[in-house]
C-alpha positions as CSV (number, residue, x, y, z in Angstrom):
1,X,0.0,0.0,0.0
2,X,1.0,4.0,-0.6
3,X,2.3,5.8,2.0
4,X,1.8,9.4,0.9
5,X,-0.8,10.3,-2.4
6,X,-1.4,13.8,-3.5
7,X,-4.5,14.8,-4.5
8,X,-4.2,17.0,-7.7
9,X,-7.9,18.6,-7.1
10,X,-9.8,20.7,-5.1
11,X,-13.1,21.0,-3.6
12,X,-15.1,18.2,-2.6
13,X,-13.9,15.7,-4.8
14,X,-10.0,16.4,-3.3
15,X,-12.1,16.0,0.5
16,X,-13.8,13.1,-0.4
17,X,-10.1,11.8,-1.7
18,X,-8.7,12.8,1.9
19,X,-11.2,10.9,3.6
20,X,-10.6,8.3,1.6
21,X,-6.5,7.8,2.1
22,X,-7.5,8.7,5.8
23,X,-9.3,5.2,6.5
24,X,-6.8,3.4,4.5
25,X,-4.0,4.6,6.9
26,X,-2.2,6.8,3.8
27,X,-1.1,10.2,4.4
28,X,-2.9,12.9,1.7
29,X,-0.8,15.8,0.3
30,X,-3.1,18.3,-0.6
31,X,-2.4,21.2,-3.5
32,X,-3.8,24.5,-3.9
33,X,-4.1,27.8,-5.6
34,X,-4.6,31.1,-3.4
35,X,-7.5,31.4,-3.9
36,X,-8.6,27.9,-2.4
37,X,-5.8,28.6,0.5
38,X,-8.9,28.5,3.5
39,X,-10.4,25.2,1.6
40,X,-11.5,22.4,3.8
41,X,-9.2,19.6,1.8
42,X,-6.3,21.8,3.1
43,X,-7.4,22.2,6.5
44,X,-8.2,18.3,6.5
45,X,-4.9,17.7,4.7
46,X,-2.1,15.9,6.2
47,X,0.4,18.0,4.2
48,X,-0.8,21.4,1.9
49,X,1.4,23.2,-0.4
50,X,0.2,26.0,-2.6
51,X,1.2,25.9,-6.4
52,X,-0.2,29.4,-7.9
53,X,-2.7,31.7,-8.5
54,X,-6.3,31.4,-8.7
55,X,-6.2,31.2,-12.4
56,X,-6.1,27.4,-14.0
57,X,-3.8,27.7,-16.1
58,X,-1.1,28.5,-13.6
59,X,-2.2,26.4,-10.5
60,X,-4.4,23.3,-11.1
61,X,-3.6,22.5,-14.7
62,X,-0.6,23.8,-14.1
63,X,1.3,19.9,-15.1
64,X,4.9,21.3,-13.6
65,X,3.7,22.8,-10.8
66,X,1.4,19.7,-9.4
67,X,4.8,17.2,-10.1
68,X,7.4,19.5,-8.5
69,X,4.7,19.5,-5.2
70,X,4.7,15.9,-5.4
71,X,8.3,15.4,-5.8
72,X,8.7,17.9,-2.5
73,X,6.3,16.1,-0.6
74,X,7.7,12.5,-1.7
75,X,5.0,11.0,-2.5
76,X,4.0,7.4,-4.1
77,X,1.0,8.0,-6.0
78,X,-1.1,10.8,-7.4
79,X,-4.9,10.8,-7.6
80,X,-6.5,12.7,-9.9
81,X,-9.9,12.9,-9.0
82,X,-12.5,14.2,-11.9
83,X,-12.0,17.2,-14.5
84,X,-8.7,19.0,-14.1
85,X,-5.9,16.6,-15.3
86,X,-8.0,13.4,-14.7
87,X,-8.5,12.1,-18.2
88,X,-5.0,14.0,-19.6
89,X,-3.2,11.4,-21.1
90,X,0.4,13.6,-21.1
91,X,0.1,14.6,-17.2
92,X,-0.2,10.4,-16.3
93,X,2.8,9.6,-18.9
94,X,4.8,12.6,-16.7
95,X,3.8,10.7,-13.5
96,X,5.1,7.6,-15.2
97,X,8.2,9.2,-16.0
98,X,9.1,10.5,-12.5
99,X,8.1,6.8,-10.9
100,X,5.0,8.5,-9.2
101,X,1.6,6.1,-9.8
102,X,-0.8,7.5,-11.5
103,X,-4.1,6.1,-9.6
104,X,-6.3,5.6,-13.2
105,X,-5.8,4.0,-16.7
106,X,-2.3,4.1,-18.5
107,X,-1.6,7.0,-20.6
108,X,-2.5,5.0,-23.9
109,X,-6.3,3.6,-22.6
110,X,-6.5,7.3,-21.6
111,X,-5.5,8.3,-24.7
112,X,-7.5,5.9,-27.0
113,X,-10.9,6.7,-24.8
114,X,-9.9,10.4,-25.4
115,X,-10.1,10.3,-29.3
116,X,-14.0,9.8,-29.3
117,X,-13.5,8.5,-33.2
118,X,-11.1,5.5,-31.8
119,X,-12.8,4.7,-28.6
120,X,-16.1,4.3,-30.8
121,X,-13.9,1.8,-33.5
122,X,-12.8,0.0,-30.7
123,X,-15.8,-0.6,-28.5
124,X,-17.6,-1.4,-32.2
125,X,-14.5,-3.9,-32.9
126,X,-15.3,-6.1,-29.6
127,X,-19.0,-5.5,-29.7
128,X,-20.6,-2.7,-27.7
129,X,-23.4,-1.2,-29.8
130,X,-22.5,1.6,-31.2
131,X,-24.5,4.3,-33.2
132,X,-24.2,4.2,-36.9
133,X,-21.6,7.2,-38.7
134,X,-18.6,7.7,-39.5
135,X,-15.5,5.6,-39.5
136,X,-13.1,8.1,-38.2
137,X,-13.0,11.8,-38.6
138,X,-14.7,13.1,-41.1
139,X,-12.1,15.6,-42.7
140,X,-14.3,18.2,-44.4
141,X,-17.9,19.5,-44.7
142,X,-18.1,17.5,-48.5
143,X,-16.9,13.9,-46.7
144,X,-19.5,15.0,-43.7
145,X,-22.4,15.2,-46.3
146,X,-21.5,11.6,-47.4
147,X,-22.1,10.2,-44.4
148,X,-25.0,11.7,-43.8
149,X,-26.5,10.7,-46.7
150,X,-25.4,7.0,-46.0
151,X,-26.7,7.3,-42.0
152,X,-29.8,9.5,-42.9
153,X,-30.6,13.3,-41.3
154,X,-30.8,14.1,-38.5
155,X,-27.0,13.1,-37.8
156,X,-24.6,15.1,-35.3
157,X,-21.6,16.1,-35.6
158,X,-19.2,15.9,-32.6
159,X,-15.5,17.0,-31.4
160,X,-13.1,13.8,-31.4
161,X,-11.0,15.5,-28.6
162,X,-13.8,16.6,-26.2
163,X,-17.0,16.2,-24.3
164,X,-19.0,18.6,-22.3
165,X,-21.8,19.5,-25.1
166,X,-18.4,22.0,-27.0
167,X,-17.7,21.1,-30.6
168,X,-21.2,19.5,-31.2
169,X,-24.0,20.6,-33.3
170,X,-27.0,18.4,-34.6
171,X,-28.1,19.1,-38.5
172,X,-31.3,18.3,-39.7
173,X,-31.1,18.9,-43.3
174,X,-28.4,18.9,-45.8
175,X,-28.4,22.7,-46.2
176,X,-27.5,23.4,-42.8
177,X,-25.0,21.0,-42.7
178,X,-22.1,23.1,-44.4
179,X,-22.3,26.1,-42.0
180,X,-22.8,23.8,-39.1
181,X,-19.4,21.4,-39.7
182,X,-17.5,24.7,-39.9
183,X,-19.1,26.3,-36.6
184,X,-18.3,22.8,-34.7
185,X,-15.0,22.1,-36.1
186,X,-13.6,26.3,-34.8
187,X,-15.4,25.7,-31.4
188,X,-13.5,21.9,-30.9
189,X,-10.3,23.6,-32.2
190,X,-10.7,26.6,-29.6
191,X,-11.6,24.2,-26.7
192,X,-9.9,21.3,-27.4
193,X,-6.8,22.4,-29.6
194,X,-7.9,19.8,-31.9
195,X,-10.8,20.4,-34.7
196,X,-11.3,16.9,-35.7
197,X,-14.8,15.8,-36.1
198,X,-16.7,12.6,-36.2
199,X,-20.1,12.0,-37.0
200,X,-23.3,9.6,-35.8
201,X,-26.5,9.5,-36.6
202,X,-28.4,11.8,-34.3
203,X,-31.3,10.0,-31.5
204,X,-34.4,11.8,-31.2
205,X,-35.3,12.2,-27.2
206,X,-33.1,10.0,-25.7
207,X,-32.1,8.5,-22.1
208,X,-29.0,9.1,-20.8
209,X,-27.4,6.0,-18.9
210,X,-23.7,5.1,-17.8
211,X,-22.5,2.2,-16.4
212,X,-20.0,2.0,-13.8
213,X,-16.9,-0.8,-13.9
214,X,-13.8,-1.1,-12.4
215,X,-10.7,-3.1,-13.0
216,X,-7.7,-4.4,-11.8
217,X,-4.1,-4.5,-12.9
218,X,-4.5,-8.8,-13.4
219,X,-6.9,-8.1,-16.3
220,X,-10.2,-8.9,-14.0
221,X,-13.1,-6.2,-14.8
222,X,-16.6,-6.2,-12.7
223,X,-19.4,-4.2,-13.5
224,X,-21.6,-2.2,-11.0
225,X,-24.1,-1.3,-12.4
226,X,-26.1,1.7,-14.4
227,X,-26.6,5.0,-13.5
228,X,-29.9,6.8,-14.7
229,X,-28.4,10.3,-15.9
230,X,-31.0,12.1,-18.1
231,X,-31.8,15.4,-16.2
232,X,-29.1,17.5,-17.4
233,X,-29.2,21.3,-19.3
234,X,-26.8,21.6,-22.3
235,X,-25.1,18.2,-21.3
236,X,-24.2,19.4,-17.8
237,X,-25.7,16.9,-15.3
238,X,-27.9,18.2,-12.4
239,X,-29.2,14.8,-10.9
240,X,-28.7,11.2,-11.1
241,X,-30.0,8.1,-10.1
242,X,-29.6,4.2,-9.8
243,X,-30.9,2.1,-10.7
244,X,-32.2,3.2,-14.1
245,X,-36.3,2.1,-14.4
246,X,-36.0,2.0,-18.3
247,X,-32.9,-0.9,-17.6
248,X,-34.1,-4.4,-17.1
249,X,-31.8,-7.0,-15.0
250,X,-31.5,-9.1,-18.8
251,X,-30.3,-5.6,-19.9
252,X,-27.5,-4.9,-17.0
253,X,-26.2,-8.4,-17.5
254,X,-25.7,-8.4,-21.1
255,X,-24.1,-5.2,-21.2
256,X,-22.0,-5.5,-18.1
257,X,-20.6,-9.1,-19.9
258,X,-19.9,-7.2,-23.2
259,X,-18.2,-4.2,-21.4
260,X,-16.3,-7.0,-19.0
261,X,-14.5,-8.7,-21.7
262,X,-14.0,-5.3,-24.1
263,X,-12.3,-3.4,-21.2
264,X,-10.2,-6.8,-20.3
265,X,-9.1,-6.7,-23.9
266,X,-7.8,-3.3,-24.0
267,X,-5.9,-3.4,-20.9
268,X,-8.5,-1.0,-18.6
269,X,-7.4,-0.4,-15.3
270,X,-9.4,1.6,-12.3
271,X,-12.8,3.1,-12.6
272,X,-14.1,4.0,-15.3
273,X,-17.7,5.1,-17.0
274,X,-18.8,4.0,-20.1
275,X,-21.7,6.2,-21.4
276,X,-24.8,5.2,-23.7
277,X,-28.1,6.7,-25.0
278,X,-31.2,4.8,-24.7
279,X,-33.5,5.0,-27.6
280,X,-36.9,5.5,-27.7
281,X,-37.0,1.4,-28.6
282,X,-34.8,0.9,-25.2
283,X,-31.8,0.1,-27.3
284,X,-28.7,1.3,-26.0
285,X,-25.8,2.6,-28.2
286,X,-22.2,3.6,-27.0
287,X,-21.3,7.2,-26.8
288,X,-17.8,7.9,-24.7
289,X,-16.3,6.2,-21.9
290,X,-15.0,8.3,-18.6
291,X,-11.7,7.3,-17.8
292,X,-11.8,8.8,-14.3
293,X,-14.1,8.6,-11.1
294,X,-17.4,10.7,-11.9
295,X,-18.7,13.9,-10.3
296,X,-22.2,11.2,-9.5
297,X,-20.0,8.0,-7.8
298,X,-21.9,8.6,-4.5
299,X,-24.8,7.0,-6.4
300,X,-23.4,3.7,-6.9
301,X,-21.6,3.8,-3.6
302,X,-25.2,4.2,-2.1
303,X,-26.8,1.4,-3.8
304,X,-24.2,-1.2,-3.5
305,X,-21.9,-0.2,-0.5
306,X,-18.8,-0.1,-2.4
307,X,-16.2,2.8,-1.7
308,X,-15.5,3.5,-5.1
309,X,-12.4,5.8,-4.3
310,X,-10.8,3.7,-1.6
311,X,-11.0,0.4,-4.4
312,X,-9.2,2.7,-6.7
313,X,-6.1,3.2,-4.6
314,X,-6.4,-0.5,-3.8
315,X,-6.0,-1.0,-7.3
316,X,-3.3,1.2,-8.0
317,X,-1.3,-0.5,-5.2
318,X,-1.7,-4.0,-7.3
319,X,-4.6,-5.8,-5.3
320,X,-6.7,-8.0,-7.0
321,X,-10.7,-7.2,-7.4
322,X,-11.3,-10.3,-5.3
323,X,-10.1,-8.7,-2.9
324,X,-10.9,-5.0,-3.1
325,X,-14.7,-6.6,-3.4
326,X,-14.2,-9.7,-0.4
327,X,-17.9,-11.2,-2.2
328,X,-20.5,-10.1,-5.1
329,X,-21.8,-6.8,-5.5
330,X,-25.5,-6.5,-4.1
331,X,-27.8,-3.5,-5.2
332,X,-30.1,-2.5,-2.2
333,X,-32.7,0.0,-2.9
334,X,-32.6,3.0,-5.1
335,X,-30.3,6.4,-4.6
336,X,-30.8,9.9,-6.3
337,X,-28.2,12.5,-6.4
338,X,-29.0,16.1,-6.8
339,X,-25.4,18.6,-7.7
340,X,-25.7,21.5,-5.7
341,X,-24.5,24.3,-7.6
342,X,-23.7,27.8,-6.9
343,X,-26.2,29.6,-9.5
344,X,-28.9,31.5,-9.9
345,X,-32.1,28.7,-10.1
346,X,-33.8,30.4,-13.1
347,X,-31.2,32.7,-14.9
348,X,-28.3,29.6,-14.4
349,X,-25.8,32.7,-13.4
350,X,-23.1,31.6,-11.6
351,X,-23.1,33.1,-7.9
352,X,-19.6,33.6,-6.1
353,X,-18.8,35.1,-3.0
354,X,-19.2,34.3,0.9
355,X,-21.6,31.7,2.0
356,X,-23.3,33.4,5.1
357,X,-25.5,30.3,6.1
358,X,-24.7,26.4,5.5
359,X,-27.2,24.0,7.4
360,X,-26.9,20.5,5.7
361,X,-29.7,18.0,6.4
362,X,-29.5,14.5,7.8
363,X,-31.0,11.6,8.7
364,X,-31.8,8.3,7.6
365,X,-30.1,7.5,4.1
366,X,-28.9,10.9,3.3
367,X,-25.3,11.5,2.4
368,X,-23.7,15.0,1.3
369,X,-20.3,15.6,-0.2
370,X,-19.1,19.2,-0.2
371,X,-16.1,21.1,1.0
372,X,-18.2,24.4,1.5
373,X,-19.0,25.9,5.1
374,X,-20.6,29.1,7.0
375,X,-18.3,31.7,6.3
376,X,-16.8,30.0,3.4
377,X,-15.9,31.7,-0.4
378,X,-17.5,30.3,-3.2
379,X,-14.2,31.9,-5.7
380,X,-15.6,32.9,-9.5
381,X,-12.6,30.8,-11.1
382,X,-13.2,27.3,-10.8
383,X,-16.8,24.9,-11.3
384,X,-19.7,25.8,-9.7
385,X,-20.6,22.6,-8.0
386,X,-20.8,23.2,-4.4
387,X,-22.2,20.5,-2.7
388,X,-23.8,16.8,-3.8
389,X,-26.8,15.5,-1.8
390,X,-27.3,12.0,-2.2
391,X,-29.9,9.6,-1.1
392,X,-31.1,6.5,-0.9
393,X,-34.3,4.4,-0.1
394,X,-35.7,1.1,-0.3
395,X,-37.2,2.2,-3.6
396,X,-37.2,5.5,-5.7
397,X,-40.8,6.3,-4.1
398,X,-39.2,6.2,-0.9
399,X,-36.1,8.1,-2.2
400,X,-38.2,10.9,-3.7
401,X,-39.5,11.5,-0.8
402,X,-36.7,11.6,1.3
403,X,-34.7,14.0,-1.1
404,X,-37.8,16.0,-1.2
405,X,-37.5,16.2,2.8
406,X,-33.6,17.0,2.1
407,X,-33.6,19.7,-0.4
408,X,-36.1,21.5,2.1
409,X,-34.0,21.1,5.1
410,X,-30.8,22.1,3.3
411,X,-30.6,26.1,3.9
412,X,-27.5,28.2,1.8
413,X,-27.7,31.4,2.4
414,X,-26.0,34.3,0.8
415,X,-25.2,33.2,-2.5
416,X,-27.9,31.7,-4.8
417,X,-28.4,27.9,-5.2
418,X,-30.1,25.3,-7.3
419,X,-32.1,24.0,-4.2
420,X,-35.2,25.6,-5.4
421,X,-34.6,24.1,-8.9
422,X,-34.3,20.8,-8.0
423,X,-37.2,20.8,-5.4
424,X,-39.2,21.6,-8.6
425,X,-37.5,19.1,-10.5
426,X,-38.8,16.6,-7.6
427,X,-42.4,17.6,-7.4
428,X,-42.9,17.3,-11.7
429,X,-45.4,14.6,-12.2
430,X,-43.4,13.7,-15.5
431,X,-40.2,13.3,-13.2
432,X,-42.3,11.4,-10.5
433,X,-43.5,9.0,-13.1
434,X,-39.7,8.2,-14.7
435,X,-41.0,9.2,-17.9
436,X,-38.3,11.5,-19.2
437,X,-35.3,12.1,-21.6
438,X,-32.4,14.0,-21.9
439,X,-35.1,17.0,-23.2
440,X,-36.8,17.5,-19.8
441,X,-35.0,20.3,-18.3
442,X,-35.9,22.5,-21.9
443,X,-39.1,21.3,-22.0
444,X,-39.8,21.8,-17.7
445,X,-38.2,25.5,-18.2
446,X,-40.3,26.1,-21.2
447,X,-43.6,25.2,-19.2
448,X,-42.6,27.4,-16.5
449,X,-42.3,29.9,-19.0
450,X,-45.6,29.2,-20.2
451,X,-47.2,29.8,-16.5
452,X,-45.2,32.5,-15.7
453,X,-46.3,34.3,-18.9
């Protein structure tokens, strides 16, 4: 086992890594910009050193900076939590290079996942369903039309290098289609530093689900499980859940087997995601996979009482899933995680500054990860995710209602939060009834428009 990790994030995510190295008896090095300098994962740290300004690009992304704190500190192992350097390929090489473990995938797995075109040629090449499109990037609008013609409009055109909704536009006819390559391929290039595009043929009103694996460095992958992530607004999540009701057990098994013996072939290591979208026919088809630990882990944590981020260090010290696990994985019950996020509820603002008030609930099945507190900064350079509650009951009726009982009891006040949003979100019949797609936050806004008007 490690003796010393750094934790190359912040937040809550960098706390919830603390914790973790905590009950495993490992001393955590925390890093952190000056703005972040009265954080919680520095106060909770064992060690702290600061490694630049508030801006990104000279503190937390700052590749140099996070390896000559590790090298002072001494440490074994870096982990990188989610966002940030997680899923950059070059920063787990460097770790590589100066004989620090990198707790994730090797640089190439990351690498291969991180070109969207190969990932989907590889996945297709062991047999995950895949959407049909393009075999590889599409190098100009004229090769783009092709394959829409071959795949049928509507089709979408996505960024090979990136995720996050950036470099993606749908196209519906062929005379948009022109205009809309070159509009994706200059925002993929200016995000990304990389313009290459691939294309699929687009899903009308889909579900969003992701299933959750992990492996170990002796080749053996387990599955656990799917995660029901639909309510999101311009591909940012803002709740998810587990089980998924649209996923039958027949379902879970087959994929889970398919995903097993794919990830075992292309030498996967630690957690991972691998995304699909549900069609309207309940067919699932592979989008991206996550080669990190998600912003939503709590979810599958809560259902099958697996500690996601201490099994990762586990595995990055060389045990083997039999024992990181010690028996099968048993669901219990149903979880639902709402991201609490520092922004205005209607306008979507974001909403810095000093958190006068912080009163999380409790109780029976309710978990919160956050590194905010009373009298604590919400600084206007980093994400806005503050807090995630999670819940779980002995079915999503029961859960409902006890996040519906949580949101209330959860009281932030001087800066705005999504509370209010997602207590909405809670009491929509079309929510309630599990009938929704990735469309429901538009559509929910628009009918509150509607009323309001």
């Amino acid at each position: 086992m490690f003796n010393k990790i750094l934790v190359a994030n912040r937040g809550e995510i960098a706390l919830r890594i603390i914790c973790a190295c905590k009950e495993l008896g490992i001393r955590a090095v925390a890093i952190y910009s000056e703005a972040d300098r009265n954080s919680l994962h520095v106060r909770f740290a064992d060690e702290a050193i600061c490694i630049g300004p508030p801006q990104l690009s000279q503190s937390y992304l700052n590749i140099p900076a996070v390896i000559s704190a590790a090298e002072i500190a001494n440490v074994d192992a870096i982990h990188p939590g989610y966002g940030l350097l997680a899923e950059n390929a070059n920063f787990a090489e460097v770790c590589e290079t100066c004989h620090i473990k990198f707790i994730g995938p090797t640089p190439d797995v990351i690498r291969l996942m991180g070109e969207k075109e190969k990932a989907r040629a590889a996945m297709k090449q062991h047999g995950v369903p895949i959407l049909p499109g393009s075999d590889g990037v599409v190098a100009s609008d004229g090769e783009a039309l092709e394959w829409a013609r071959q795949v049928g409009f509507p089709v979408i055109i996505k960024a090979s290098a990136g995720g996050g909704g950036r470099g993606m536009r749908i196209v519906r006819n062929e005379e948009e289609l022109s205009g809309l390559y070159r509009q994706a391929q200059s925002e993929a290039a200016a995000s990304f530093g990389n313009g290459d595009l691939y294309m699929e043929k687009y899903v009308e009103h889909p579900r969003h689900i992701e299933f959750q694996v992990r492996a170990d460095e002796h080749g053996n992958v387990v599955g656990l499980g799917e995660r029901e992530c639909s309510i999101q607004r311009r591909h940012q999540k803002l709740l998810e859940e587990s089980p998924s009701v649209q996923v039958t057990p027949e379902m879970r098994s087959q994929i889970g087997d398919v995903l097993s013996k794919t990830l075992s072939v292309v030498g996967y290591r630690n957690a991972g995601t691998v995304e699909f979208l549900m069609d309207q026919d309940g067919r699932l088809h592979f989008i991206e996979m996550n080669t990190r630990i998600q912003v939503e882990h709590p979810v599958t944590e809560m259902v099958t009482d697996v500690d996601l981020v201490k099994s990762q260090i586990m595995i990055a010290a060389g045990a083997k899933m039999a024992d990181v696990l010690q028996g099968p994985v048993v669901h219990r019950g149903h979880a639902i995680e709402c991201r609490i996020n520092a922004e205005h509820p209607e306008k979507f603002t974001p909403s810095a500054g000093k958190i006068a008030t912080f009163n999380p609930p409790g109780g029976t099945g309710v978990r919160i990860d956050t590194a905010a507190y009373a009298e604590g900064t919400i600084p206007p350079y980093y994400d806005s995710l503050i807090a995630k509650l999670v819940v779980r009951g002995k079915d999503r009726s029961e859960a409902i209602s006890r996040m519906t009982r949580a949101l209330e009891m959860f009281i932030i006040e001087g800066i705005h939060t999504t509370i209010p949003l997602h207590r909405r979100i809670l009491a929509d019949p079309e929510f309630r009834a599990g009938k929704f797609d990735t469309g429901f936050i538009e559509r929910f806004l628009a009918k509150k428009l509607e009323m309001a008007g």
